[in-house]
MMTF fields as JSON, N, C-alpha, C and O atoms, coordinates in Angstrom:
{
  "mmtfVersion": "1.0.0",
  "mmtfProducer": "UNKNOWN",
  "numBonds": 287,
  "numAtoms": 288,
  "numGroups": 72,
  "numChains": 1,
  "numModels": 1,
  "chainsPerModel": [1],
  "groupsPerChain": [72],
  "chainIdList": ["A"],
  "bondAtomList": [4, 2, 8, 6, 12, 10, 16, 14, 20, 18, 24, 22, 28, 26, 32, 30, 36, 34, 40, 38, 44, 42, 48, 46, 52, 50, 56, 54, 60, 58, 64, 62, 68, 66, 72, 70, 76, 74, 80, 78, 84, 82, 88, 86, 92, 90, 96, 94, 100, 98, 104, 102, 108, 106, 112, 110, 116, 114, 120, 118, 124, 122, 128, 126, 132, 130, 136, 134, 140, 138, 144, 142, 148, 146, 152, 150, 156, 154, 160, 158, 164, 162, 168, 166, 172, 170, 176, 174, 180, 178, 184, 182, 188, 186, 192, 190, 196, 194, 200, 198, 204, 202, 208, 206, 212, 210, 216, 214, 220, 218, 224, 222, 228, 226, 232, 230, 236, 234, 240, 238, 244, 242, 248, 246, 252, 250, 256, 254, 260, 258, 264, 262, 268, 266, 272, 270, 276, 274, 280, 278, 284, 282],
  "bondOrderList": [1, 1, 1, 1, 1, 1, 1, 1, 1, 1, 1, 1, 1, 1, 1, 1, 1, 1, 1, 1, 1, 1, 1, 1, 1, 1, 1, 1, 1, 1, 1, 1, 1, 1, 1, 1, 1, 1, 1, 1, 1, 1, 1, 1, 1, 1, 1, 1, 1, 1, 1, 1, 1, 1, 1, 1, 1, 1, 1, 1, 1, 1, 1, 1, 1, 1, 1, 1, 1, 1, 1],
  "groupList": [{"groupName": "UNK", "atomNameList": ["N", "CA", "C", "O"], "elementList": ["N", "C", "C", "O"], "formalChargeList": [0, 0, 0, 0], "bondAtomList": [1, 0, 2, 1, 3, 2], "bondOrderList": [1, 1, 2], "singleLetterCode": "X", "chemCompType": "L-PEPTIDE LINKING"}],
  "groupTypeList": [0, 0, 0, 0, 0, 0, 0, 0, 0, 0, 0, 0, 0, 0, 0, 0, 0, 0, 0, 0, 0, 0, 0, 0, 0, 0, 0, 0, 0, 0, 0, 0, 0, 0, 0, 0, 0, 0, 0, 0, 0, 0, 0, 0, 0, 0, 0, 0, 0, 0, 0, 0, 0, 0, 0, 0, 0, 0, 0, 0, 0, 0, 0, 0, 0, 0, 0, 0, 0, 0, 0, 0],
  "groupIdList": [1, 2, 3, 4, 5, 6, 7, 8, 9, 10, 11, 12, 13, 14, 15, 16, 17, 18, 19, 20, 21, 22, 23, 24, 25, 26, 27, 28, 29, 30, 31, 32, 33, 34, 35, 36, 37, 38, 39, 40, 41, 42, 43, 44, 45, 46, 47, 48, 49, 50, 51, 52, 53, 54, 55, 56, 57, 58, 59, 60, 61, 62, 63, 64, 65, 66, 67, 68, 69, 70, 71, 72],
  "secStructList": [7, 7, 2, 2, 2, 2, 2, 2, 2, 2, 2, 2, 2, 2, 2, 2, 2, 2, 2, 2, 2, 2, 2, 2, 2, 6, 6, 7, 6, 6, 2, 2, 2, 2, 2, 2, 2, 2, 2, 2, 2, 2, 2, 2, 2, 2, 2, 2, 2, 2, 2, 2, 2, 2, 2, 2, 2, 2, 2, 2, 2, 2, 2, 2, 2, 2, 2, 2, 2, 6, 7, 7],
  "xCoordList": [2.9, 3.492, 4.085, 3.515, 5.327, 6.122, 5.291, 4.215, 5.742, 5.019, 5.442, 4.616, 7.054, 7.736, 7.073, 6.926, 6.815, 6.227, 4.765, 4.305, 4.068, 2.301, 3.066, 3.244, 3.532, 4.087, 4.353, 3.668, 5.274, 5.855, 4.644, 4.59, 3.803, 2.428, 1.806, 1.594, 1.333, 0.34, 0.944, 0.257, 2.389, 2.916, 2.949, 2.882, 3.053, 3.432, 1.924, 1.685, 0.957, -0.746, -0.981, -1.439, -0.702, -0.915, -0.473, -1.183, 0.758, 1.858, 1.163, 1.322, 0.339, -0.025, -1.224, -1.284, -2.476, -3.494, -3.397, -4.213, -2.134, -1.735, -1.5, -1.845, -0.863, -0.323, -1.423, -1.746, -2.607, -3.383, -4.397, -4.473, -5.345, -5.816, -4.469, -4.997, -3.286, -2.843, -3.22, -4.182, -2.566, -2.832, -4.534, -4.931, -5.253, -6.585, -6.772, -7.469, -5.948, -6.605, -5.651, -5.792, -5.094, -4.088, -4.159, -3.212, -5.093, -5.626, -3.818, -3.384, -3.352, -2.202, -2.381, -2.201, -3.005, -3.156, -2.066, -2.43, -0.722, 0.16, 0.253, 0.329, 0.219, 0.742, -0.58, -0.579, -1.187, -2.683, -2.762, -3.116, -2.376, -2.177, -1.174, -1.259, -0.121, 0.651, 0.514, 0.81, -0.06, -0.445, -1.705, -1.972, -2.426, -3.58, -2.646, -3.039, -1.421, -0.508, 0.301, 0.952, 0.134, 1.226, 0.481, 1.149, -0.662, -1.439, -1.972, -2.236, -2.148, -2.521, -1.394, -1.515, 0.051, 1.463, 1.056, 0.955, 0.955, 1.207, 0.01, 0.226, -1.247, -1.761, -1.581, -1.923, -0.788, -0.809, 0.106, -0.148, 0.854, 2.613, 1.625, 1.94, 0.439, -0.021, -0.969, -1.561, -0.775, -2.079, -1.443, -1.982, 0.225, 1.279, 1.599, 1.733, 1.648, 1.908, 1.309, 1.777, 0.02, -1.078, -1.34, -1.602, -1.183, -0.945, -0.138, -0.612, 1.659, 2.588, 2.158, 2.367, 1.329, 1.629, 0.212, 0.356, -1.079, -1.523, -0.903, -0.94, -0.261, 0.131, 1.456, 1.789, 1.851, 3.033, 1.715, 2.001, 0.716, -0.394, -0.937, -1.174, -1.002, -1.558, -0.583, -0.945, 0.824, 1.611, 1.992, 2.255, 1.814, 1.87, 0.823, 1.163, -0.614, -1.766, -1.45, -1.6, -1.086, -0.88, 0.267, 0.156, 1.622, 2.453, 1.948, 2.235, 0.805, 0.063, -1.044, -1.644, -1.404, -2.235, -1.189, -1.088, -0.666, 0.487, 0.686, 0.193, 1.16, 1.918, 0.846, 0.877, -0.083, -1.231, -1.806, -2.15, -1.782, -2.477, -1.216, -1.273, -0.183, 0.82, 1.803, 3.002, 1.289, 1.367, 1.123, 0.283, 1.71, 1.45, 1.699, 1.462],
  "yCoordList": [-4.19, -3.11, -2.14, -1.768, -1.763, -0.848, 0.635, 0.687, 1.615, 2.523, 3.231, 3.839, 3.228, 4.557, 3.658, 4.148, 2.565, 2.302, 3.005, 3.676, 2.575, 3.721, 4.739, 4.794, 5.574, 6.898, 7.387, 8.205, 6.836, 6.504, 6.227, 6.905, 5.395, 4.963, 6.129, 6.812, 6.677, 7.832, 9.122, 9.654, 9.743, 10.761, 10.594, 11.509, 9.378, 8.923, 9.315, 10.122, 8.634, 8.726, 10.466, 10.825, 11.237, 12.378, 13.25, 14.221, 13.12, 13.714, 13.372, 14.18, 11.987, 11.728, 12.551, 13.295, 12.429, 13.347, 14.764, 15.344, 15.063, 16.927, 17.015, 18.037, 15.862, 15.903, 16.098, 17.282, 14.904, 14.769, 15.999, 16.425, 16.684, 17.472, 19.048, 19.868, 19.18, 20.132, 19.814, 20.351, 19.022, 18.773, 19.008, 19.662, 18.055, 18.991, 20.199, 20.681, 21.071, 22.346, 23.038, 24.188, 22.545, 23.481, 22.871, 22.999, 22.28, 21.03, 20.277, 20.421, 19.798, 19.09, 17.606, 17.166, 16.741, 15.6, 14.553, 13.41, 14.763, 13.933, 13.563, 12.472, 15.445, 15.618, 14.689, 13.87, 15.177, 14.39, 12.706, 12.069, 12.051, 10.774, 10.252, 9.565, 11.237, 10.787, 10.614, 9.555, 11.916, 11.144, 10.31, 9.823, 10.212, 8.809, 7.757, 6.899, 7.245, 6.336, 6.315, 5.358, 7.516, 7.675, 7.165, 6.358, 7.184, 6.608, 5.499, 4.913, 5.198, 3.51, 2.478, 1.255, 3.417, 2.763, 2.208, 1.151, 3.837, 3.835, 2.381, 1.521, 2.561, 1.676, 0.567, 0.197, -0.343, -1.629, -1.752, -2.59, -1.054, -1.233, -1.718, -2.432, -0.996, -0.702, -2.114, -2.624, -2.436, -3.787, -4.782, -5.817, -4.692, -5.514, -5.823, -6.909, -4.713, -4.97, -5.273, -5.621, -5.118, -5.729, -7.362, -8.099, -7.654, -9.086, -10.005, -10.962, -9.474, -9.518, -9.798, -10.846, -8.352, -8.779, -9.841, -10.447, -10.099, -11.187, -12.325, -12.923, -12.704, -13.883, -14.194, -15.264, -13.098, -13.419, -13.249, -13.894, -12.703, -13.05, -14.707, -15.245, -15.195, -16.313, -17.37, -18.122, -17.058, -18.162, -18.685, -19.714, -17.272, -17.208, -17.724, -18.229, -17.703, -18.17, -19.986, -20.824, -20.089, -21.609, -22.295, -23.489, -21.407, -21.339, -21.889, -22.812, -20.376, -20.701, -22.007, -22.061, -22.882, -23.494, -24.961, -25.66, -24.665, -25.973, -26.108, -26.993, -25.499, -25.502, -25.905, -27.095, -25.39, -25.47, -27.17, -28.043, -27.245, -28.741, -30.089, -31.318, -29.126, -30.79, -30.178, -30.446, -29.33, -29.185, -30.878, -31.552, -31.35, -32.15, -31.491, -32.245],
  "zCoordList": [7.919, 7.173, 8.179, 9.205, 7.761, 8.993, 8.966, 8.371, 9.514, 10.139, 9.022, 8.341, 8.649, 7.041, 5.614, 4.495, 5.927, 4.259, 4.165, 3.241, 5.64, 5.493, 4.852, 3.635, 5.724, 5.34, 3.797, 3.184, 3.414, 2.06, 1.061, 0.034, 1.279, 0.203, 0.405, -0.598, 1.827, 1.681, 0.97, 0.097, 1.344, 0.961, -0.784, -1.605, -0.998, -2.652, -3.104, -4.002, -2.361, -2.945, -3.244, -4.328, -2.421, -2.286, -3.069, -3.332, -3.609, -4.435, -6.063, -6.978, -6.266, -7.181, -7.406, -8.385, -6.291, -6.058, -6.871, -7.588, -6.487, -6.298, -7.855, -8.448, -8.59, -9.907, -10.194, -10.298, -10.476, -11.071, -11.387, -12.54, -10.108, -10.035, -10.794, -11.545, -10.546, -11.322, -12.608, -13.156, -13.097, -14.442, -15.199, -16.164, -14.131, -14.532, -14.673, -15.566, -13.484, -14.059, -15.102, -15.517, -15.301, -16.351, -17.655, -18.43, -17.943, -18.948, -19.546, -20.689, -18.822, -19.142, -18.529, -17.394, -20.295, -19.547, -19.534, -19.813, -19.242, -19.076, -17.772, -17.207, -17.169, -16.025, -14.892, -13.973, -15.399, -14.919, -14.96, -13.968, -16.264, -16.48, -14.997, -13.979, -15.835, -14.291, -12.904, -12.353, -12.118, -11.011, -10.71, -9.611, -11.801, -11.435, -11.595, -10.805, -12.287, -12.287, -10.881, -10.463, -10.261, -9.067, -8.255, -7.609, -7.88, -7.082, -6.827, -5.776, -8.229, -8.301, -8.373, -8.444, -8.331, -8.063, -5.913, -5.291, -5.555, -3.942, -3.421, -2.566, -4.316, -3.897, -3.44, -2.317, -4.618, -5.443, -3.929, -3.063, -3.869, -2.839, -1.269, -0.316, -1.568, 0.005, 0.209, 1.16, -1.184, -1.083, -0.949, -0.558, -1.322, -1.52, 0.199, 0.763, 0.647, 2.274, 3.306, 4.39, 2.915, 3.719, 3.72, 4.671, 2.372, 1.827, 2.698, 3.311, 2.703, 3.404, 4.869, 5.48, 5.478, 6.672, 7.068, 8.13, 6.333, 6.44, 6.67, 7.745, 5.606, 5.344, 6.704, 7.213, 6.911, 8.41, 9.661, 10.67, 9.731, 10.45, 10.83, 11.912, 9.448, 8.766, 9.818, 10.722, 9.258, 9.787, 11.565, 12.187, 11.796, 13.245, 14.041, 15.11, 13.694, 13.717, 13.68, 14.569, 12.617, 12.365, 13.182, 13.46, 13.669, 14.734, 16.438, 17.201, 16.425, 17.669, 17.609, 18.682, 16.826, 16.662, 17.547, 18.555, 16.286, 16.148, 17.717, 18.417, 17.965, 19.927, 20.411, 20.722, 20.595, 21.546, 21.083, 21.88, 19.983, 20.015, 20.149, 20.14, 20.264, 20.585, 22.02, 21.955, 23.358, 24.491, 25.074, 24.478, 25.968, 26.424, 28.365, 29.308]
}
């Protein structure tokens, strides 16, 4: 995951945070609905990219395998 998508998920998580808790206190539960939705958006993105960069982990792994066992 690049360094502006962290960025981007955390600033997004936070912004949702800030909704949420406003909305609590001003008993407005839309505004509130909303950022528990904003957050569990930034999440999903952040779980999405970790996934991503596993799986390009994964392959490179299997890359380095490959070479090393057919070196002659």
């Amino acid at each position: 995951m690049g360094l502006g998508d962290k960025m981007k998920n955390a600033a997004d998580e936070a912004a949702g945070k800030v909704k949420e808790e406003w909305g609590d206190l001003t008993d407005n539960e839309k505004l509130e609905a909303e950022g528990k939705a904003q957050q569990v958006a930034a999440e999903a993105r952040q779980a999405g990219e970790k996934a991503k960069d596993a799986a390009g982990d994964a392959v490179e792994g299997a890359k380095d395998a490959w070479n090393d066992a057919t070196k002659d």
